[in-house]
N, C-alpha and C positions, 0 to 999 in steps of 0.2 A: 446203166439205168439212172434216169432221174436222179438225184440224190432226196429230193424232199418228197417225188413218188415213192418211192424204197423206203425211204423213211415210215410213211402211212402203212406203206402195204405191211408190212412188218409188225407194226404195230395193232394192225386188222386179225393178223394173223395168230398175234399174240393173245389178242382178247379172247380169239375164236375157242380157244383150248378149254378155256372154265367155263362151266355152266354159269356162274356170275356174270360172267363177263358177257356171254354169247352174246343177249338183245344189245347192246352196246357195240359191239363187233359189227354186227347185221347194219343195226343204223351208220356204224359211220363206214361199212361198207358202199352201201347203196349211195350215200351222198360221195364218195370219191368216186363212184364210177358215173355221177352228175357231172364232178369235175373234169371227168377224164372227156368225157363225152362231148364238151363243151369245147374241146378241142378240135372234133369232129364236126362239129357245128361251122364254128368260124371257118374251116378252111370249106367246107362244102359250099355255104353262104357266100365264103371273098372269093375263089378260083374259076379261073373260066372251063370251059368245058375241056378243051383240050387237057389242062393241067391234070386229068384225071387218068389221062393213058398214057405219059409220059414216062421215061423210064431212067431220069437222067442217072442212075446209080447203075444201070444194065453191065449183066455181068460180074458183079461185085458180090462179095459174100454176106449174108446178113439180110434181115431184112427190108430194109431199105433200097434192095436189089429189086424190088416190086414196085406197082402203083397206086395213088390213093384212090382209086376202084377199086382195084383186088383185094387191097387192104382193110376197108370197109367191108366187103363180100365177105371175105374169109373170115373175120373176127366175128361174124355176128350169125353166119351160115353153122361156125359150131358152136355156138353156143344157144344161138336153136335147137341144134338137133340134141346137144347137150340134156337142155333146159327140161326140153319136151319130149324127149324120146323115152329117157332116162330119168329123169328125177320128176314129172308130175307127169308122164305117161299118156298124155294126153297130143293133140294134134301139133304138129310144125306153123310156127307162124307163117311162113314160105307159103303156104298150101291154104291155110286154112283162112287167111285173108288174101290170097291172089296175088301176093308180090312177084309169082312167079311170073307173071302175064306184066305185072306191073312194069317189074326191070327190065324186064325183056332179055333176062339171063336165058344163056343156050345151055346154061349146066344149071345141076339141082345141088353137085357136090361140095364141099370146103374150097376147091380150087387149090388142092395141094400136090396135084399132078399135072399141074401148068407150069410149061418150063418157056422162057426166056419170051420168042415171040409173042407166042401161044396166050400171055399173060396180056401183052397189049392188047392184042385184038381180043380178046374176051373184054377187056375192059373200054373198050371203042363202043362194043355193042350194048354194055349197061348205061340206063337211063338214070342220071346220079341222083337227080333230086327225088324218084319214085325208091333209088338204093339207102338213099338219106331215110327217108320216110321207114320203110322195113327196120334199118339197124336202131331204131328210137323203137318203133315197136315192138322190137326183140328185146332191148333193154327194158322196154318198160315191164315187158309182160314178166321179166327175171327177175325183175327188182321186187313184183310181188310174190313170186315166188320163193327167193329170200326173206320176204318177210313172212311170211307163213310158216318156216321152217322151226323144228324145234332143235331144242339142242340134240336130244337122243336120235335125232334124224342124222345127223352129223355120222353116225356109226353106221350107214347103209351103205351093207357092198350090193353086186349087183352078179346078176346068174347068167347063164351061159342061153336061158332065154333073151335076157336085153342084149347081148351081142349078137344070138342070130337076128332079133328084130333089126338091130343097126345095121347088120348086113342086108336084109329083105330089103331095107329100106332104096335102097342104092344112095342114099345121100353120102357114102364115103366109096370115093373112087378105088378100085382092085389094082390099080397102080401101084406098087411098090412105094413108092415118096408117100402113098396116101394111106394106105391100107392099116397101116400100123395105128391110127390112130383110134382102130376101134379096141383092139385092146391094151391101148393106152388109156382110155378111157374107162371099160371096164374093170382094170388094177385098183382104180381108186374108190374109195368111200365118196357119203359124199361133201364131206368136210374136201376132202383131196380136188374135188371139181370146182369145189368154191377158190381153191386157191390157185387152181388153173383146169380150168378156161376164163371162170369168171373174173378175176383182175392182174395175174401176174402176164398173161395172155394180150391183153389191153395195152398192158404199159409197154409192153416189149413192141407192138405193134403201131401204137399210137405214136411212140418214139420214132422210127421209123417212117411213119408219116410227117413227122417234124423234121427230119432232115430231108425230106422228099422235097418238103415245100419251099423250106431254107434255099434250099438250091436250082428249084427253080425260078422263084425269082431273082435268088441271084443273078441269072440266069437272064430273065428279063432284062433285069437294071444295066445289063451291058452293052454299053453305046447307047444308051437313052439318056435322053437331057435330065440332070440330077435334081432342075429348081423347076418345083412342082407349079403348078397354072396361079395357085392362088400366093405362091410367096414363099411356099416353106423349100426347107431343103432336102430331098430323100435321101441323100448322102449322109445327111445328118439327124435322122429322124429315128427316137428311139421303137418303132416300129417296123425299123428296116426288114428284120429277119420276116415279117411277116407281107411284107407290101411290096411290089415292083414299082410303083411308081405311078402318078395320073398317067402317065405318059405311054404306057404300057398298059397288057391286058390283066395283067397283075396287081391292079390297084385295091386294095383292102382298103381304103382309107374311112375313117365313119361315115365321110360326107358323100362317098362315091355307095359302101354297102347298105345303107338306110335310105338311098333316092330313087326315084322308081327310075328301071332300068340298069341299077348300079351306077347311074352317069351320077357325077358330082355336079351340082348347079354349078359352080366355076368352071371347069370344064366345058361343060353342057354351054355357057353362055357367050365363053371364048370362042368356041366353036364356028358361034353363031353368028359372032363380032367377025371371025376370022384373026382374032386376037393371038399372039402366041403366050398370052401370060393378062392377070391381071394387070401390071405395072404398065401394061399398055389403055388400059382403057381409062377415059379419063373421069367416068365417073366410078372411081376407085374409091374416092373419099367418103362417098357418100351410102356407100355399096351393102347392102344386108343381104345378099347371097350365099346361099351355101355355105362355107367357112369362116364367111363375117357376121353372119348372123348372130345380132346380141347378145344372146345367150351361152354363146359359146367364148369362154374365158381367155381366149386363144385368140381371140377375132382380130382387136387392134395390133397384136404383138404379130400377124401376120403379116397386114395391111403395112405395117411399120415397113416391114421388109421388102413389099412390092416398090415401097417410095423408093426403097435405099437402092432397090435392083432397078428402077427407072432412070435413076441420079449417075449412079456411078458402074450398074452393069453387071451381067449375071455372075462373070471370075471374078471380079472384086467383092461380091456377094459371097460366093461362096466361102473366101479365102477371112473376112469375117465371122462364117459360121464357126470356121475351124481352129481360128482364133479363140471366139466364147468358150467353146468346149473346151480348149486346155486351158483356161482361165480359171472358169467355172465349171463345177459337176451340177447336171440337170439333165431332164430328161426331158419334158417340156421348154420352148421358147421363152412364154411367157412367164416360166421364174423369176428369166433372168432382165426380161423388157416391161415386164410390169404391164399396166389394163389401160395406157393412153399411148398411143398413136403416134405422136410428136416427141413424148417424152421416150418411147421406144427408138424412136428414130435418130436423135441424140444422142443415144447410149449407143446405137450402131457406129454412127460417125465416129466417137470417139475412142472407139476399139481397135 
């Protein structure tokens, strides 16, 4: 696990115990599973549609043996049924806002009796951004339901009514792999659900979606050109774990996720040029596109680098980048190039 999510969750856990503590607990319960969520975000936001049925871990023990469709599905499918079944009695978000029609999910259950194929194509057939949409509205509707909790709430077990209902319901598959989870569920208080499903559950899952994604852009990045349209280096970009590349369908980059279409205006204008890079166009200089755009602190210290990869060529470029790096610790270019152009270019030559 995380070291610095374990850390929270621990200390969530800890609060939870004293009535003092509890509203303290609650709150910075709810804001860690912002942050957690926020990780779900990003990858739903930067990955192309395929990235979602992939299975690059197939076969492997863990979860990360899954995809980030199922993975999303399942964390949020029980802790709906969790949420709403169980602790406020009231409707499934699934149902009771139409995500069912929405996703275009062919199951109603956790997806815990999904084995190997079965997992992709179920996950081929969800519609990720209407699946995006439900797992936020599952969270949200939890988060206020956490916050409405008392402490003395914490002490609620549950009767062998709320099990048959979880049974009635069919939302938990009679599959063996699945079945167990209704009275895994019913064993606990409901302090116990707070501290799985609602975030030990997350971490273990979201982790897993981290290394799903890790590896498929790695995954991407193999045999694609590593010196990005506008200058930078993706070989050397401390975003790697997250971005394959302009060059690929795996670009997260700011300039590619914030522009209508995903397409990054450098890109987009290369394209258009028939350009294979900035460093080819020759109104480079003057250029407030995309990645040059003023505003961004980054702009010149890019630009520097298109001069330098026009001058003396993409391996010599590179072999520069890798230079800085064992010179200097940085994580951004412009640390170490500074906010002018020429003067960046300078510092390239002379490394």
């Amino acid at each position: 696990m995380d070291k610095g999510w374990a850390e929270k969750n621990k200390e969530i856990q800890t609060l939870l115990a004293k009535e003092s503590t509890f509203k303290e607990a609650i709150k910075k319960l709810t804001e860690f599973r912002g942050e957690l969520f926020q990780q779900i975000t990003w990858i739903v936001e930067g990955y192309p549609e395929e990235a979602f049925y992939q299975m690059p871990f197939a076969g492997a023990k863990g979860y990360h043996s899954k995809t980030l469709a199922y993975s999303i599905w399942h964390i949020f499918r029980i802790e709906d049924i969790v949420a709403h079944e169980m602790i406020a009695g009231d409707k499934q978000i699934l149902f009771r806002e139409g995500f069912l029609e929405k996703t275009v999910s062919p199951i109603i259950t956790t997806g815990n009796e999904l084995k190997g194929e079965e997992i992709a194509e179920f996950s081929k057939k969800l519609n990720v951004k209407k699946l995006y949409f439900y797992a936020k509205a599952v969270k949200e509707a939890t988060d206020q339901i956490l916050l409405q909790l008392q402490y003395k709430d914490l002490k609620k077990k549950f009767t062998n009514e709320t099990k048959q209902k979880l049974i009635e319901s069919k939302c938990v598959s009679e599959d063996e792999n699945a079945f167990w989870l209704i009275d895994y569920w019913c064993g606990k208080d409901i302090k116990g659900l707070i501290q799985m499903p609602f975030s030990r559950h997350w971490i273990m899952h979201i982790e897993a979606m981290l290394r799903i994604k890790d590896r498929l852009c790695k995954l991407a990045r193999k045999g694609a050109d590593p010196v990005a349209i506008c200058g930078l280096s993706c070989s050397h970009c401390f975003l790697g774990a997250w971005c394959g590349g302009c060059r690929t369908a795996y670009n997260t980059c700011s300039c590619a996720v914030y522009s209508e279409g995903r397409i990054c205006p450098n890109v987009k204008c290369c394209n258009e040029k028939n350009l294979d890079g900035c460093y080819e166009c020759n109104e480079l200089e003057t250029c407030e596109k995309g990645f040059y755009v003023p505003s961004n602190d980054g702009a010149n210290a890019a630009k520097a680098q298109s001069f330098y990869i026009r001058k003396y060529g993409k391996k010599e470029f590179l072999k520069i980048q890798t230079r800085l790096h064992e010179k200097f610790e940085f994580q951004k270019v412009q640390e170490i190039l500074g906010q002018d152009y020429k003067e960046a270019l300078r510092i390239l030559e002379e490394n």
